[in-house]
Structure formats: structure tokens, C-alpha cells
N, C-alpha and C positions, 0 to 999 in steps of 0.2 A: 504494500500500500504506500504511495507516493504523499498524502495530506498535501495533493496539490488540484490546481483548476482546469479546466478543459486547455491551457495553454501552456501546460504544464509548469506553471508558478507556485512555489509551496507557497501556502498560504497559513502567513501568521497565526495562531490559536486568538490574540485579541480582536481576528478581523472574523472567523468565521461565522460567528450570526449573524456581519454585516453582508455577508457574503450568499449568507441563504437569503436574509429580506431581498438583498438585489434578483438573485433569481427569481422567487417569489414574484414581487414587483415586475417584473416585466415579462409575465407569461399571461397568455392570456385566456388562460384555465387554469384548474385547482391540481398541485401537483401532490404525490406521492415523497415520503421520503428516501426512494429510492430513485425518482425521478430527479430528483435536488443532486442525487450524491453522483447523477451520471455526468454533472459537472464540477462539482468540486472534489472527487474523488479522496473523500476522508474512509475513514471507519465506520461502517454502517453502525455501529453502537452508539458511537459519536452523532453521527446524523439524526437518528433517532431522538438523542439526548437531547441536543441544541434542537430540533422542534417541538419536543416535549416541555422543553422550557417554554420557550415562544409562546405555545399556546395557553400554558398554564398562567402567563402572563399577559394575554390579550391581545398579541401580537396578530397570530394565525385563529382562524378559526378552523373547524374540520366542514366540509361539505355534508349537507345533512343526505344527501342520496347517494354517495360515491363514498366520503370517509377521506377523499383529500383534502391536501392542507391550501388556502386561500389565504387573501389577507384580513387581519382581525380589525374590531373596532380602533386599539391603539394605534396599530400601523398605518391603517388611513389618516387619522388625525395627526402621526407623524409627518405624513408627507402633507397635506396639508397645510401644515402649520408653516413647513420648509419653503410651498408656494407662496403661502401669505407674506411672511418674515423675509425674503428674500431682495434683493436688491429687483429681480425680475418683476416683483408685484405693480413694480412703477410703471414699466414697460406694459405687463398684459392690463393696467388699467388705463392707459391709453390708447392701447388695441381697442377695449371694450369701450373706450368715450369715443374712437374715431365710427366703431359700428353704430354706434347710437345714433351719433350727429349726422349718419346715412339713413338709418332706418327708422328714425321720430319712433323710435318706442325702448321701454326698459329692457336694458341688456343683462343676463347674469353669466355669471361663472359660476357652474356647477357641479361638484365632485360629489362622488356615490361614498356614502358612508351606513353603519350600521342600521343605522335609523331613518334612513333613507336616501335623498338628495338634499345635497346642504348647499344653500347659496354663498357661497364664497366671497365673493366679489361681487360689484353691480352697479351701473350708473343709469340712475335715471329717468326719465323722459321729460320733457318742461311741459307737455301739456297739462292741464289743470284734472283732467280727469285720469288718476292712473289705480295701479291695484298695486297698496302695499306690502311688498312680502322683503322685508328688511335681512341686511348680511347674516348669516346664522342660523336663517331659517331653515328646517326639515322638512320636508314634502317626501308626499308618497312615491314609489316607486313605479304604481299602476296604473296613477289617472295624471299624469304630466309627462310633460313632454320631453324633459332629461332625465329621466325614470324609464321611458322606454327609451330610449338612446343609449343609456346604459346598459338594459336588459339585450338591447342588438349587439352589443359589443360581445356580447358572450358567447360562445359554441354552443349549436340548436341544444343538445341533450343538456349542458349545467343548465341552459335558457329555461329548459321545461320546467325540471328540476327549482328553478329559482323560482319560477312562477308560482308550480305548486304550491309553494311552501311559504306564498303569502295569503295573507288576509286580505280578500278584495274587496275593500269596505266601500259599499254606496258613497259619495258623495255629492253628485246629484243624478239626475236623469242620465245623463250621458257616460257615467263611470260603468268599463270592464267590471262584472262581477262575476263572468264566468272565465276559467282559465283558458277557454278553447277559443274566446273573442280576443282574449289579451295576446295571445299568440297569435294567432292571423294578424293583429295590428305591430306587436313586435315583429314578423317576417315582413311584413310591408316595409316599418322603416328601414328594417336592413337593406331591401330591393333599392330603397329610395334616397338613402343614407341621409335622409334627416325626417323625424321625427312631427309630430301635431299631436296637440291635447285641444280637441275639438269641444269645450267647454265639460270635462271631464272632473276636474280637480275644481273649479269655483263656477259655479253657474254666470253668464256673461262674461267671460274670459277666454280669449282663444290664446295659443303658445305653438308654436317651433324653435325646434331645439335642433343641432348639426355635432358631430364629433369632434373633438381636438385628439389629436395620436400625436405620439413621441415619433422622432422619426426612423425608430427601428419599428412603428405600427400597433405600439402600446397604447389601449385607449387612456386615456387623461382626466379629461371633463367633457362635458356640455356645453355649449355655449345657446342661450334660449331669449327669447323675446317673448314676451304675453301683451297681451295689451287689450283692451275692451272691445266687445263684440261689435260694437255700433262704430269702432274706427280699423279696427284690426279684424276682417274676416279671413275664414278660411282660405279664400284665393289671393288678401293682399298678404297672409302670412307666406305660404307658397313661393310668392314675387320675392319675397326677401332673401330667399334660402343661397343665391351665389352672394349677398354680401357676407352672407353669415359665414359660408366657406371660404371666402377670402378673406373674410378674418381668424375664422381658426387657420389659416397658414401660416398668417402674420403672428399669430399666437405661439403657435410651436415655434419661429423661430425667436419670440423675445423669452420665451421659457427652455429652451435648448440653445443657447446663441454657439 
């Protein structure tokens, strides 16, 4: 046994659960601890260990239909935090003021966490009639529109898997409550790579939401716009969707410069 990486560099003992969150982190499924150790090539005992820790500590969670290891509530909020705290935080909120000042409506940044989709980031709209949903906020995974854009991001089978194992709570008329509708609209945004909450999550509220990826193809965040049904319909939310993706380009590079 080498205690080295797929490029064969032994790897320090004070780096290797840095070394697993990185794999971790930029997979885009839930791996195995044997999957971890086919690139860090330690001691499966070790492997073991070091994610038995992680989890016991909130790092990883286990996949509730598979038994792999994903990332935990800590670890999101890790990387999060790193977004926010970051010298780049300056940069993606100017990304997000230049889309706004195109698209007359509220822009967010949104990363998937335990509790759902958390708004990260977010500027405004100056029209007088807007819907507050202030930095910090939680929203559901089911009836929004960076809830499924995240859920796309997933491989079909954790996707099912993920669905399943939520609670699809009414919130009005228009919310998925059955898992077989949520998936056909999850497979669509995928087809379509961006997302709509067709007054799903707040009655008079329509929302499109597009992907930001790392540019090795790791998804990231959301980037979403809501706005009131009576100024933002379905087809003018539509019309936005290439500024929304030429701002997540512009995103990944002030977040990967």
C-alpha cells in the first residue's frame, strides 16, 4: 500500500480528510468508501475510519437508498461559508447586480443544503412590487425553481431516490404532491437545463432558475429570478433564461478565476 493519490503523491496523514471532502465534493453522486480509496489509495481500514468520522461528525451523510456516502449538512455550510467569506463574493455579486440590471427582477444565489435551498446571495429588483424572500432563506426543494435544478443535477436513480424521500407538502394549487409529477418536471428541466416554478412554492409568483458548474462540470448553485405573476409570466420568465446562462459563465469564472 502506497498512502498515496491517483498521481501517485503520498499524501500527508494531516491532509487526508481534506483529501476525501475534495473527492467527495466534486462527484456528482454519492460514493462508497471504496470508491474514495480508488483514488487516494490509503488502507481500507483507514478509509473506513476517516469516513466514519466525517459522518459521525456531520460532515457526510449516508444515502438513504444506496448506503453511500454524500455530503453532510456541515460540509455544505462549509463550502458555503468559503463562497460567502471569500474575496470572490465581491465579484459573483456583481455578476448577480449586472443580471438584475438586465433582467428588472430579483436575482439569487442559491446552494442546496440540508434543509433545502438556501439563498445565498441576492440583489434586488427597484420595482415597488417585489416578493421578499431575504439572504438565509430555506425553501423547498419540490415546488421552486433551484430545488429542481438541483434535483437535475443528480443521476436519474439518487434523483428518484431523492424524491422519494421527500415530503411533498401542498403549498398551493400548483405544488408536485405526487413523486411521478415531480419527476417528469425534474426530467424536463434536465432536457431544458433550466428550470420554472410555475406558481408552485407562493401563489402569484412565477421563478426560473439555470445551473452554475465548476469547470470540471460540478454542479454549484442556482442562479433564479421570481418575480410577480402580473409582471413576470411564464413566457417572459422563459425570455430570460440566455441572460441567466451568460451569467452563470460569468459566475464560474469570478468563482474559479
Amino acid at each position: 500500500m502506497t498512502n498515496a493519490d491517483a498521481n501517485g503523491q503520498r499524501i500527508p496523514t494531516n491532509l487526508r480528510i481534506l483529501r476525501i471532502i475534495e473527492i467527495i465534493g466534486r462527484s456528482d453522486e454519492a460514493l462508497t468508501p471504496a470508491d474514495i480509496n480508488r483514488e487516494i489509495d490509503l488502507p481500507k481500514a483507514t478509509v473506513h475510519r476517516l469516513c466514519r468520522t466525517l459522518e459521525a461528525e456531520g460532515y457526510l451523510i449516508r444515502d438513504r437508498s444506496s448506503g453511500r456516502l454524500r455530503p453532510g449538512q456541515r460540509l455544505r455550510s462549509l463550502s458555503s461559508g468559503i463562497l460567502h467569506a471569500s474575496s470572490a463574493h465581491i465579484a459573483r455579486h456583481q455578476v448577480l447586480r449586472e443580471i438584475a440590471a438586465e433582467v428588472r427582477e430579483t436575482v439569487n444565489f442559491v446552494v442546496a443544503e440540508e434543509q433545502g435551498m438556501r439563498y445565498l446571495d441576492r440583489v434586488e429588483t427597484d420595482w415597488p412590487l417585489r416578493i421578499q424572500l431575504p439572504v438565509g432563506t430555506n425553501v423547498p426543494f419540490h415546488c421552486t425553481a433551484s430545488g429542481k435544478m438541483f434535483m437535475a443535477s443528480l443521476p436519474e436513480p439518487e434523483c428518484r431516490a431523492f424524491v422519494n424521500a421527500l415530503a411533498l407538502t401542498r403549498l398551493t394549487a400548483n405544488t408536485h404532491v405526487e413523486p411521478s409529477s415531480l419527476l417528469a418536471d425534474v426530467r424536463e428541466t434536465r432536457r431544458n437545463n433550466y428550470s420554472l416554478d410555475r406558481e408552485e412554492f407562493i401563489e402569484g409568483m412565477n421563478a426560473v432558475a439555470v445551473p452554475v458548474f465548476s469547470p470540471d462540470g460540478v454542479w454549484i448553485s442556482a442562479i433564479a429570478i421570481h418575480g410577480p405573476v402580473q409582471r413576470l409570466s411564464i413566457a417572459a420568465a422563459v425570455a430570460r433564461v440566455d441572460v441567466l446562462h451568460e451569467g452563470a459563465r460569468d459566475l464560474q469564472r469570478a468563482l474559479f478565476p
